[in-house]
C-alpha positions as CSV (number, residue, x, y, z in Angstrom):
1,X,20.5,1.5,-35.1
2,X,20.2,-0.9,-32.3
3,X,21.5,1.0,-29.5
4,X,20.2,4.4,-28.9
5,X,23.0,7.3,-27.8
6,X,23.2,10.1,-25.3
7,X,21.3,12.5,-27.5
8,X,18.5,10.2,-28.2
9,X,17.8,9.7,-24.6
10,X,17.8,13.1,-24.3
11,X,15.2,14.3,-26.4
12,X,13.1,11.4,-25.0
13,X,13.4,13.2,-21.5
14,X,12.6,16.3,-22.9
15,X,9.4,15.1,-24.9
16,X,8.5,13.5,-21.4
17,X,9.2,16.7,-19.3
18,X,7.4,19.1,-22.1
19,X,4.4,16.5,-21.9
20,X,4.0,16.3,-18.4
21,X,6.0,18.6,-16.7
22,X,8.6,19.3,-13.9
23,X,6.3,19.3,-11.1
24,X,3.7,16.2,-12.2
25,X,6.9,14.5,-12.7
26,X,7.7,15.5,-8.9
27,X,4.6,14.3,-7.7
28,X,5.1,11.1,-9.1
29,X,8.5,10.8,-8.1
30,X,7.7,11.3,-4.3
31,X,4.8,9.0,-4.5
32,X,6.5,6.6,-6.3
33,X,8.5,6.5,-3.5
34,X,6.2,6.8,-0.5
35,X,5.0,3.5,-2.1
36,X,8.0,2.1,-2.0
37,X,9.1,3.0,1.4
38,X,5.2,2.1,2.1
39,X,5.9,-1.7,1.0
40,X,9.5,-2.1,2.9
41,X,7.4,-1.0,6.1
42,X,4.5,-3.3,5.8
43,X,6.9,-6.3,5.1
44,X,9.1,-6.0,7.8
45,X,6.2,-5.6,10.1
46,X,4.2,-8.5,8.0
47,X,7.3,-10.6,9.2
48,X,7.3,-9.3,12.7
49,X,3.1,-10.1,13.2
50,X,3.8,-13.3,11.5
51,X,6.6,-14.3,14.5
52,X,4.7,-12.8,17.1
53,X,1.6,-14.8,15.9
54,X,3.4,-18.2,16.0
55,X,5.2,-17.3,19.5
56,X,1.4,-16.4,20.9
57,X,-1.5,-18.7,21.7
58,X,-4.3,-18.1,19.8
59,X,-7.2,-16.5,21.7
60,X,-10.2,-18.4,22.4
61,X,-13.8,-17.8,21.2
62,X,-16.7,-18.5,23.4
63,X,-19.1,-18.6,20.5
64,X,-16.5,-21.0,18.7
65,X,-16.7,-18.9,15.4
66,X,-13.2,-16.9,14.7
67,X,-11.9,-13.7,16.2
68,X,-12.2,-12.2,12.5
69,X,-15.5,-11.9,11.9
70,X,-16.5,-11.6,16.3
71,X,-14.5,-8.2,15.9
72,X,-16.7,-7.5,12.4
73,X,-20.2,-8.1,14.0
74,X,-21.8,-4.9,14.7
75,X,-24.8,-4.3,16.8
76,X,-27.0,-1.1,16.5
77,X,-30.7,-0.7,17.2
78,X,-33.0,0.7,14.2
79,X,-35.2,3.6,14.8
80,X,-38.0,4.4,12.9
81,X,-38.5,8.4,11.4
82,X,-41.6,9.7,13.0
């Protein structure tokens, strides 16, 4: 009773693919691993802008607050609805 055999993982699969079936469970298969393939990209490029940040000078300011929020500011002029 404490291990489960062959047939009972098969009837598990087969509750699973009459629940949701074939193709949700190919949906969620292939975006399952788009996220995956997602996170390996983003983490060798995380460790590539994390080198190239350290090899780099840091760019200067003339306002003296941070690049961050200089590239956030955004300036538009209001006009009123006649």
């Amino acid at each position: 009773m404490g291990s489960f055999s062959i047939w009972h993982w098969l009837i598990v699969l087969l509750i699973v693919v009459m629940v949701f079936g074939t193709k949700k469970l190919k949906n969620m298969g292939s975006d399952l691993g788009g996220a995956v393939k997602g996170f390996k990209d983003g983490m060798k490029t995380g460790g590539e802008a994390d080198k190239d940040a350290a090899a780099s000078p840091a760019g200067q300011v003339a306002d003296g607050s941070s690049a961050a929020t200089a590239k956030a500011t955004i300036d538009v002029e209001a006009k009123q609805k006649s």
